[in-house]
C-alpha positions in Angstrom: 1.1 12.6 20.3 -2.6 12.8 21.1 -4.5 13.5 17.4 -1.4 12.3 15.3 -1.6 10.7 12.1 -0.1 7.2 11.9 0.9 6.0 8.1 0.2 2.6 6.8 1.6 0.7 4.3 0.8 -3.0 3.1 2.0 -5.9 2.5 2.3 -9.0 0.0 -1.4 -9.7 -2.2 -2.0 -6.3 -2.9 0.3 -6.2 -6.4 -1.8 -7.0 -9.6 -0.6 -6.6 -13.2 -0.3 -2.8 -14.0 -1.0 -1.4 -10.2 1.9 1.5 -10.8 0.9 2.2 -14.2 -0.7 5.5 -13.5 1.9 6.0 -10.5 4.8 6.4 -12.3 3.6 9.4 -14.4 3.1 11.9 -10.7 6.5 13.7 -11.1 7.9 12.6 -8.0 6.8 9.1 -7.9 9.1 9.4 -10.6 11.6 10.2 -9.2 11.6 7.7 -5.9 11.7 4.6 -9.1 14.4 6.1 -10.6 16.2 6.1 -7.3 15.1 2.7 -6.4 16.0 1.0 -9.9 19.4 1.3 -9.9 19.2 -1.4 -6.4 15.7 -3.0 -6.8 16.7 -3.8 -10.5 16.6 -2.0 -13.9 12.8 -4.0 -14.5 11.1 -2.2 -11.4 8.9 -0.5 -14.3 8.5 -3.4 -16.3 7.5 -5.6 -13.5 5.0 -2.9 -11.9 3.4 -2.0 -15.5 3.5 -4.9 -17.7 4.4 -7.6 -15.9 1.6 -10.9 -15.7 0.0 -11.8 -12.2 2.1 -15.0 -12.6 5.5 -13.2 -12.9 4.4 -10.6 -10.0 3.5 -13.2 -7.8 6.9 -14.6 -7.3 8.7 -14.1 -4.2 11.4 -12.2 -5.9 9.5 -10.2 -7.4 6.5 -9.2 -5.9 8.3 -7.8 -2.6 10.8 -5.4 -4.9 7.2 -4.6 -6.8 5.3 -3.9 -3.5 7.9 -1.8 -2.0 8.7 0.8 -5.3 4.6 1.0 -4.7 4.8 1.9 -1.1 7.6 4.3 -1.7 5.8 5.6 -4.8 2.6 6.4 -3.0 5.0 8.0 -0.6 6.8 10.4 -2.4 3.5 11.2 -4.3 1.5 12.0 -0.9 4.8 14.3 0.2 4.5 16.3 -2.4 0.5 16.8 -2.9 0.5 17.5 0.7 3.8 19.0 2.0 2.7 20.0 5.6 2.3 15.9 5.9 5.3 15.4 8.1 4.0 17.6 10.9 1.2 15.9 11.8 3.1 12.6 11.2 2.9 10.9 14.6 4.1 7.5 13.7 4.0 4.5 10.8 3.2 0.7 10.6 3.7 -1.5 7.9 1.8 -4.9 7.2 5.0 -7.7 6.2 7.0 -6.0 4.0 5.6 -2.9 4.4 7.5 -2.1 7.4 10.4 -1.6 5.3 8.0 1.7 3.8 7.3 2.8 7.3 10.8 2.7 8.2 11.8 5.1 5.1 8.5 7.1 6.4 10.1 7.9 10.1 13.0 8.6 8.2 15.0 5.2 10.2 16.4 4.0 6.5 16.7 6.1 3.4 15.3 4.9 0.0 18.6 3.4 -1.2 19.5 1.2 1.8 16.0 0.1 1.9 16.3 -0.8 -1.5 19.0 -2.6 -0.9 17.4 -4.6 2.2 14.5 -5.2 0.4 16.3 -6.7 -2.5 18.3 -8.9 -0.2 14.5 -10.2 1.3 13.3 -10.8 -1.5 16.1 -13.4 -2.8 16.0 -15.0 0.7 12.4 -15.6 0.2 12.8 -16.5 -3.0 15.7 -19.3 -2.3 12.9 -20.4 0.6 9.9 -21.1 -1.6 12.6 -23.2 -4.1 14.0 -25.2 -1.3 10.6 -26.4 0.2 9.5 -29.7 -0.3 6.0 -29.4 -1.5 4.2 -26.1 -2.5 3.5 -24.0 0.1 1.6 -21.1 0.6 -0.8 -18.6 2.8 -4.3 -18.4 3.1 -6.7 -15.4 4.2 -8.9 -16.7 7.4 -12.1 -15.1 9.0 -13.2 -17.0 12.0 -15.0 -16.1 15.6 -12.6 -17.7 17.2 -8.9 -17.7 16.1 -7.7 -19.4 19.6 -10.9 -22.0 18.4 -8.9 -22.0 15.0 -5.5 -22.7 16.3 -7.0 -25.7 18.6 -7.8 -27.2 15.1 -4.6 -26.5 12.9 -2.5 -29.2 14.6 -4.6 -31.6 12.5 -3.5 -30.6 9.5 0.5 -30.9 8.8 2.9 -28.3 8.7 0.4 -25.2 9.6 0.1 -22.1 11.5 -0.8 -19.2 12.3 1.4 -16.4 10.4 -0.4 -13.2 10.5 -2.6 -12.0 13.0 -4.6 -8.7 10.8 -7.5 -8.4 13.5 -10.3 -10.2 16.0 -11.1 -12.9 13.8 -9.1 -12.6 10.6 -5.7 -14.1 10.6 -3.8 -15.4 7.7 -2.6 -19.2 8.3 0.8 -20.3 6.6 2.0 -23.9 5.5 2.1 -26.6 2.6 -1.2 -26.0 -0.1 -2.5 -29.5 -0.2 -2.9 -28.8 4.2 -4.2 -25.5 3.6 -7.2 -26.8 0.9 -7.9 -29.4 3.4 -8.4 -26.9 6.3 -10.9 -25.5 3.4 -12.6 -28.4 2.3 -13.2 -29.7 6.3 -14.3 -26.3 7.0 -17.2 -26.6 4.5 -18.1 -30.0 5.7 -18.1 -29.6 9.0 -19.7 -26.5 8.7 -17.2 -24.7 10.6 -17.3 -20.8 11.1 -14.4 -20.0 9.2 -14.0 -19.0 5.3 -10.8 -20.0 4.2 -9.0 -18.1 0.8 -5.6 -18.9 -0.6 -3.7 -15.7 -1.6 -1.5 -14.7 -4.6 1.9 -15.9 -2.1 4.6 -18.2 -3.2 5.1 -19.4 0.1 4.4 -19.4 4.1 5.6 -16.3 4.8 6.5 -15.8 8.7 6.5 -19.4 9.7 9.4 -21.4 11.0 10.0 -22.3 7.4 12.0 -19.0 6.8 14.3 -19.1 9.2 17.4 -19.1 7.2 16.2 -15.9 5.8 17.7 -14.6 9.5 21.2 -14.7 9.5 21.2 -13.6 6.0 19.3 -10.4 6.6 21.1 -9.7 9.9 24.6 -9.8 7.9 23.5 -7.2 5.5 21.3 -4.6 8.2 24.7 -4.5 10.1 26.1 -3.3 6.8 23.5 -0.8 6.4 22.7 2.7 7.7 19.9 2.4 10.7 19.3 5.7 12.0 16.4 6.3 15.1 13.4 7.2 13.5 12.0 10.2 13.8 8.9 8.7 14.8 8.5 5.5 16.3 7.4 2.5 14.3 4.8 0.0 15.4 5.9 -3.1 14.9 3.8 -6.7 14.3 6.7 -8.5 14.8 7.3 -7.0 18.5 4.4 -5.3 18.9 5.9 -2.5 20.2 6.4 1.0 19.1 10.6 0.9 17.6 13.0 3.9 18.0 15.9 2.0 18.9 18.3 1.0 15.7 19.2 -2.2 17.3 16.3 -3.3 18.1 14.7 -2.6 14.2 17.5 -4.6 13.0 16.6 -7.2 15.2 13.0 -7.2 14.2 13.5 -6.9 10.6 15.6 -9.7 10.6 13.4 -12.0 12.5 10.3 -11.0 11.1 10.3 -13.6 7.7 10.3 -16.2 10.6 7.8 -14.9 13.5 4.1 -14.4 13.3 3.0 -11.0 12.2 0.7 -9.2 14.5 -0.3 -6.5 12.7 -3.7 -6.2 15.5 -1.5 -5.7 18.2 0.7 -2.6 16.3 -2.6 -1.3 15.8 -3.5 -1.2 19.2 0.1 0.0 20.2 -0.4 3.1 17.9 -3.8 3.5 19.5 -2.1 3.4 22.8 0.6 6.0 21.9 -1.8 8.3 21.3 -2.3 7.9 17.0 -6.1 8.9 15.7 -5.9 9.5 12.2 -4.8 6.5 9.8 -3.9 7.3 6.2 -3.1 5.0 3.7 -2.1 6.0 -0.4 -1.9 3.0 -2.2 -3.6 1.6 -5.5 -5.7 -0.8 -3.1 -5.9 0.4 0.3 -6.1 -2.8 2.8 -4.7 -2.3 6.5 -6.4 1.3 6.7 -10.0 -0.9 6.5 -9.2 -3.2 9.1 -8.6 -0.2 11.7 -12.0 0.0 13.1 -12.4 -3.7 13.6 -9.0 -3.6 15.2 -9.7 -1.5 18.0 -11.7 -2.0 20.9 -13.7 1.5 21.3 -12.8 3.6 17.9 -14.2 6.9 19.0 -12.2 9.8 17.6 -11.0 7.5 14.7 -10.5 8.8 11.8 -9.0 7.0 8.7 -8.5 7.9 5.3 -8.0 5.5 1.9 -6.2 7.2 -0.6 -5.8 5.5 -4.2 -3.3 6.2 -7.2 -6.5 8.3 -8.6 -6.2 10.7 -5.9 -3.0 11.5 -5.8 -2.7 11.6 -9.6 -5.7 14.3 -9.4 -4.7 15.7 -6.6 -7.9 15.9 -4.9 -7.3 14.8 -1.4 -9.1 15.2 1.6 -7.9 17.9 4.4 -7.2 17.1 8.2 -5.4 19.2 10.6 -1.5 19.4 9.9 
């Protein structure tokens, strides 16, 4: 696998009003939302054109939003560069984004993820309205997360949810908690910058473990096949062929921390050099080079809506 490409996809606080505008006209991003409506819902347009940053930031909505993007970006990179599955080595997905990777390796098709991602998105969803006080994530750079996570047990109800790379972590739990990490932070002059995100709630904490049993009724209803690739997975951080065992991790992975560093590393490990990432804001694709110990030989390449609407893409061996 030496030399492979490994694809990346994100996940939630990347959506903004309009970020599929210009998407939707590439032929056949097209034609992955017109297969994706008819299970995501018949405003997947609506709600990744015109929708508000109020309405897109809802758990319902911004995960069905996020993942017609992924799949867009997909489709769109398929076609622009249709030797792409040869050097294809392996995928990753930040959150929700695994769902994209998974459709990538060719593990679920677009329907069926459709389907699953719908399914997430109202467990979320009925999450974020049960919980007792407004809850939320927040973006952390520290030196030290283990320093960080010393400190959290001060403030009620937090934790560590994401884990992105050294030093940056995203830390889940009820917003008045999370604004008082903040505001101690800047007293006490900690080293650590503290930024809510665009989240309706504390995604992969212990608060979302009823999503489980839901989302493991429904993957045994669905068709998992063995990738063609593996996938790296946060949520074991382990490279996934095995059906039973992506069922297992998608259906835990609302409730467990995210370690997106150590997927990272796992694709590193397997033998993955070349990250590409086609979105309308590329995120985990900048956080490769941090994530890794000694880079050399990486290469990694950010690919916006622009690109593949022009077409003007950079080459790398296929």
């Amino acid at each position: 696998m030496s030399g492979g490409t490994c694809l990346l996809f994100s996940g939630q606080s990347i959506q903004e009003a309009g970020f599929c505008r210009e998407l939707w006209r590439i032929p056949a991003a097209r034609r992955a939302l017109d297969r994706l409506s008819p299970v995501l819902g018949e405003d997947l347009e609506w709600l990744t054109t015109e929708s508000d940053e109020e309405t897109l930031a809802q758990a319902g909505n911004a995960q069905r939003a996020i993942h017609a993007h992924h799949l867009g970006h997909l489709a769109a990179l398929q076609e622009r560069r249709p030797g792409l599955a040869g050097s294809v080595s392996g995928a990753a997905g930040h959150s929700v984004g695994v769902v994209a990777a998974l459709v990538a390796a060719g593990s679920l098709s677009v329907e069926d993820s459709g389907r699953f991602v719908r399914e997430r998105a109202r467990a979320f969803a009925d999450v974020c309205a049960s919980l007792p006080e407004p809850s939320g994530l927040a973006a952390v750079t520290t030196e030290s997360l283990a320093d960080l996570e010393e400190e959290l047990p001060a403030f009620p109800g937090l934790s560590i949810a994401l884990e992105n790379a050294p030093g940056k972590a995203t830390v889940g739990g009820p917003i008045a908690s999370l604004e008082e990490l903040a505001r101690v932070a800047r007293r006490e002059d900690w080293p650590v910058r503290v930024t809510l995100l665009k989240v309706a709630g504390p995604y992969h904490t212990p608060a979302f473990a009823p999503c489980g049993p839901r989302l493991s009724a429904l993957l045994e209803r669905l068709a998992v096949e063995p990738p063609s690739v593996p996938v790296f997975s946060g949520t074991t951080g382990r490279a996934e062929t095995d059906p039973d065992a992506i069922r297992r991790f998608l259906s835990e992975q609302p409730f467990r921390k995210e370690n997106h560093l150590a997927a990272i590393r796992v694709a590193w490990a397997a033998g993955c050099r070349r990250f590409v990432e086609a979105s309308a804001r590329p995120q985990p694709v900048t956080w490769v080079r941090d994530q890794l110990d000694d880079p050399e030989g990486l290469e990694t390449f950010a690919l916006s809506t622009e690109d593949l609407v022009t077409g003007d893409l950079p080459s790398w061996p296929t």
